[in-house]
N, C-alpha and C positions, 0 to 999 in steps of 0.2 A: 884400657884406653877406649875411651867412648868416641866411636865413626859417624860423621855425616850419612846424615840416610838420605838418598835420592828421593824417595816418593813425600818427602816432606821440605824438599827445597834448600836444603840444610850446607851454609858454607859458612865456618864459624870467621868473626872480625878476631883476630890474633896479634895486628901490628898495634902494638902499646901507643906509641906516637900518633895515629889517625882515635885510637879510642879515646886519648887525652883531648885530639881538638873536639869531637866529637861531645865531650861532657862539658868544654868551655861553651860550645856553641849552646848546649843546651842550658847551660849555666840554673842548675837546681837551686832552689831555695829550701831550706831547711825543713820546712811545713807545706811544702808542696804533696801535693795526693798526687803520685805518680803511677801511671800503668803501663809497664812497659809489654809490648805482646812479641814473642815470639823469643825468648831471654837466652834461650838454648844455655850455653855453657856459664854464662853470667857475665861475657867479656864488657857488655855497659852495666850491667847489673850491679856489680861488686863495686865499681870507681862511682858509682853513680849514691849508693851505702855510705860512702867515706863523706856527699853532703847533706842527706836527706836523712829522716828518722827513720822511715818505714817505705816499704815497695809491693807493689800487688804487681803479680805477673800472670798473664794468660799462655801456655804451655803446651801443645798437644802430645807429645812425645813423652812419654814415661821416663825413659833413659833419664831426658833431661832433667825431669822434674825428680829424680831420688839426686842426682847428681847437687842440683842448688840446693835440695834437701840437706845435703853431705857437709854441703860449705858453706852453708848462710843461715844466720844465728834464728831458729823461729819467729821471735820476736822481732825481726827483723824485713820478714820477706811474708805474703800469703800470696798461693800460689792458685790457680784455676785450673785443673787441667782438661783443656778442652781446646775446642776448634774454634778460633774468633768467630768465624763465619756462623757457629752455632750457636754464639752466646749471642743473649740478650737484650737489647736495649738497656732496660733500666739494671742488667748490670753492669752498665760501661758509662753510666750517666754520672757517677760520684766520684769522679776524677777530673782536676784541671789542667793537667796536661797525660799527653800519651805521647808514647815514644815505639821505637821498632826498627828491627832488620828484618823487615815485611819480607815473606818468603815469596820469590818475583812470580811465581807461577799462579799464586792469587791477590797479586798488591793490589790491583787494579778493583778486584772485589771491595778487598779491605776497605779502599780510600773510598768508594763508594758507601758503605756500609757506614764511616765516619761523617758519612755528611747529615746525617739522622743525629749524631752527637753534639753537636756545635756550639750549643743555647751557650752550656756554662763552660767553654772551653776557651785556655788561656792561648794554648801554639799546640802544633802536633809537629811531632820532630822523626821524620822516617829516614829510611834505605831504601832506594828505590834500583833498579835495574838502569843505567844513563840513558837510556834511550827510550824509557816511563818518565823519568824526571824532567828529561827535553817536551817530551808530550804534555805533561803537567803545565808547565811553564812556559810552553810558546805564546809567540805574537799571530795576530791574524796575518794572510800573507805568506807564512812558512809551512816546509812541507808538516815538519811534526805537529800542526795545528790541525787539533780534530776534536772527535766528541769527549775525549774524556776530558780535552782541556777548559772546555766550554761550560762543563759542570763541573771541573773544580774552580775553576777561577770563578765562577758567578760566587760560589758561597766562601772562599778561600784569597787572602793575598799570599801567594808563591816564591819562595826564594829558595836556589840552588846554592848551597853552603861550602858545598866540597864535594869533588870527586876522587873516586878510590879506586886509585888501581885491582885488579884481580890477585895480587899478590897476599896483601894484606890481609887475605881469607886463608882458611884451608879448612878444605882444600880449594885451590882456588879456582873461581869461574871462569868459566870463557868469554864473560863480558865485563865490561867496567859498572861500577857502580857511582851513585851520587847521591847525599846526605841532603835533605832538605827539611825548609823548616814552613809549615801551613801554618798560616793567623783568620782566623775566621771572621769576615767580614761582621759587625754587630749591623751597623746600618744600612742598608740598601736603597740607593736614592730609585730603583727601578727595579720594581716587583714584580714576580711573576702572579697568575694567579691561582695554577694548579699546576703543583710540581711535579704532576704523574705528564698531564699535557707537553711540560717543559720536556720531562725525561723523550716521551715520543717524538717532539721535533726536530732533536738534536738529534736523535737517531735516525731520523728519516733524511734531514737534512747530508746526513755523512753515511750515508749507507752506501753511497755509488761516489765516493770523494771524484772520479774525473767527469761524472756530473754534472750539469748546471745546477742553479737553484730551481727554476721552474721546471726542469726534467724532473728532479725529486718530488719538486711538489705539485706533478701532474694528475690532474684532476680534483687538486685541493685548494690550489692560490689560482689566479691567473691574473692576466696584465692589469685589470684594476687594479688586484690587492696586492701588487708590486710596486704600482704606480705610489698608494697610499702609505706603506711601508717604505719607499722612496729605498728600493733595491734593484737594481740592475738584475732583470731575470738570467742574464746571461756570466753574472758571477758565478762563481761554485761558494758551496760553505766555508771553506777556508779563508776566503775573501771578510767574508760578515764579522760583524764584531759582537759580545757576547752581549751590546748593550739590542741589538740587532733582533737578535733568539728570543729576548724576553719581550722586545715589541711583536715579533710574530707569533708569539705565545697569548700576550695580552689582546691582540688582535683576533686571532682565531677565539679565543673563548669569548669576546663581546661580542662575536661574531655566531656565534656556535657554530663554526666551522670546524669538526673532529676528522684525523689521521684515519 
């Protein structure tokens, strides 16, 4: 009997009925290039076989990977075993969709890492820890809105599909989980114009969330470039909307005003 390991985030999906909606939601098509990360025992792995021809998996655990070895026909499955974190770009590029029960101790990594993917990507369909997938998905105005929601929704439209009890693991977590499914924006009617400058304001912006905006961005904005940006210095970032970040982004850089 093969045990979850702690230092690898490891709580296997075991209730049949959530893994069912879970492949409705994802609804595979037979010639989809699928990559699933983190497959551990195969619980979407195998149901996910019964639509597709073929599955690439990224794996870091050995156990697991002799384990799908054991039970899934070669022709069937190629496996990676490695750290997502340490693979590649252009090996994550030849897939149209990706899926996962992101291990929560580095999701936050992952979906960052995913944003470097997008060009030819059809939906990304993860697990997320509920209270990452609240943060993904918040409104401006609410507590869970912060920086990570600000960079996924710019490149990302967001949808919460299901939530899962701790049960339907084992062993089971101490917190709920929730299935979601990312579509990646093709068009952007509002561009940023260096995604490294994006990355730094959003950071800087939510570094001290009880904050204001002009406390954050003291000695980099001041009531002009507020007035001009037509933002209330006396908001916090939570306030601002993500079409907001990328005029203060597009601002500072025709500005060359740098963090």
């Amino acid at each position: 009997m093969i045990k979850a390991k702690k230092k690898f985030g490891q709580n296997f999906l075991t209730d049949t009925s959530v893994i069912k909606q879970i492949i409705d939601y994802i609804n595979p098509k037979e010639n989809d290039r699928v990559l699933e990360i983190g497959p551990g025992m195969g619980a979407l792995t195998k149901p996910l076989l019964s639509k597709i021809k073929h599955i690439n998996v990224i794996e870091i655990d050995s156990d697991m990977v002799a384990h799908l070895k054991n039970t899934i026909a070669d022709d069937q499955i190629t496996i990676l075993e490695n750290d997502i974190l340490m693979v590649e770009k252009q090996d994550l590029s030849s897939y149209d969709r990706i899926i996962g029960n992101l291990p929560y101790y580095i999701s936050t990594e992952i979906m960052i890492k995913m944003i470097d993917l997008i060009d030819n990507k059809k939906d990304f369909h993860f697990m997320f820890q509920k209270e990452v997938a609240e943060r993904i998905s918040a409104v401006p105005g609410t507590k869970s809105y912060g920086r990570l929601t600000v960079l996924i929704q710019y490149f990302f439209t967001t949808e919460i599909l299901l939530h899962i009890p701790s049960n339907a693991f084992t062993p089971a977590p101490k917190i709920q989980s929730s299935f979601m499914r990312l579509i990646p924006k093709k068009n952007q009617e509002l561009k940023y114009k260096n995604i490294n400058n994006f990355k730094k304001i959003i950071k800087a912006a939510f570094q001290h969330k009880r904050k204001t905006i002009k406390n954050n961005f003291k000695d980099i904005l001041n009531e002009k470039d507020f007035n001009f940006l037509k933002i209330n210095p006396q908001d916090r970032a939570e306030m601002l909307s993500i079409d907001t970040f990328v005029n203060i982004e597009n601002y500072m850089y025709d500005n060359n005003i740098s963090l």
